[in-house]
C-alpha positions, 0 to 999 in steps of 0.5 A: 259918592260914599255910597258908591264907594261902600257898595264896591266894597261890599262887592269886592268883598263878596268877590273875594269871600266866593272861593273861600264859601266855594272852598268850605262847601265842597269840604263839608260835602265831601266830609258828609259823603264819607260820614254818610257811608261810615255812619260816622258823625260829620260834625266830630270830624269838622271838629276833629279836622279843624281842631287839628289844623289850628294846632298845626299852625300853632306849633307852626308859628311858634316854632318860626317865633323861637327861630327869629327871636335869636335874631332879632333881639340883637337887632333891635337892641343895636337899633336902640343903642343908635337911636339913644346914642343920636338922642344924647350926642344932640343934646350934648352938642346943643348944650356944649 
C-alpha cells in the first residue's frame, strides 16, 4: 500500500514538472535559435536572463516586504499586548 502511495507521488510530480520542462526547453531553443543567427553565446544570455529575473523578484519582494511591515508590526504587537494582558488577568484572578 505505502508503495502505491509513493508511486502516485511520483506520478503526480512527474504531471506537474511536465510543463515546467516543457516551458524551459522551449526557452532554450528559442535562446539557442537567436544566438545561433547572432554567434552570440547562448549560455551568457541564459545567465544574463536568468540573472536579471532573480533580480526582479528580489526587489519585488523587498519592495511588498517594506510596504507590509508599517502594518504589520502594530498588529502583532496589539496581538502580544492581549495575549500577555490574558496571561496576567488569569494569574491574578487565580491568586486573588
Amino acid at each position: 500500500m505505502k508503495a502505491k502511495k509513493m508511486l502516485d507521488k511520483a506520478k503526480l510530480a512527474c504531471v506537474c514538472a511536465a510543463p515546467v520542462v516543457a516551458s524551459g526547453v522551449t526557452a532554450m531553443t528559442v535562446l539557442a535559435a537567436d544566438a545561433g543567427a547572432t554567434g552570440a553565446d547562448v549560455t551568457g544570455s541564459v545567465t544574463s536572463a536568468l540573472t536579471g529575473a532573480v533580480g526582479n523578484i528580489a526587489s519585488s519582494v523587498g519592495s511588498a516586504i517594506g510596504s507590509i511591515i508599517p502594518i504589520a508590526l502594530p498588529l502583532v504587537g496589539a496581538g502580544l499586548v492581549v495575549t500577555i494582558g490574558l496571561k496576567v488577568f488569569k494569574k491574578v484572578s487565580n491568586n486573588a
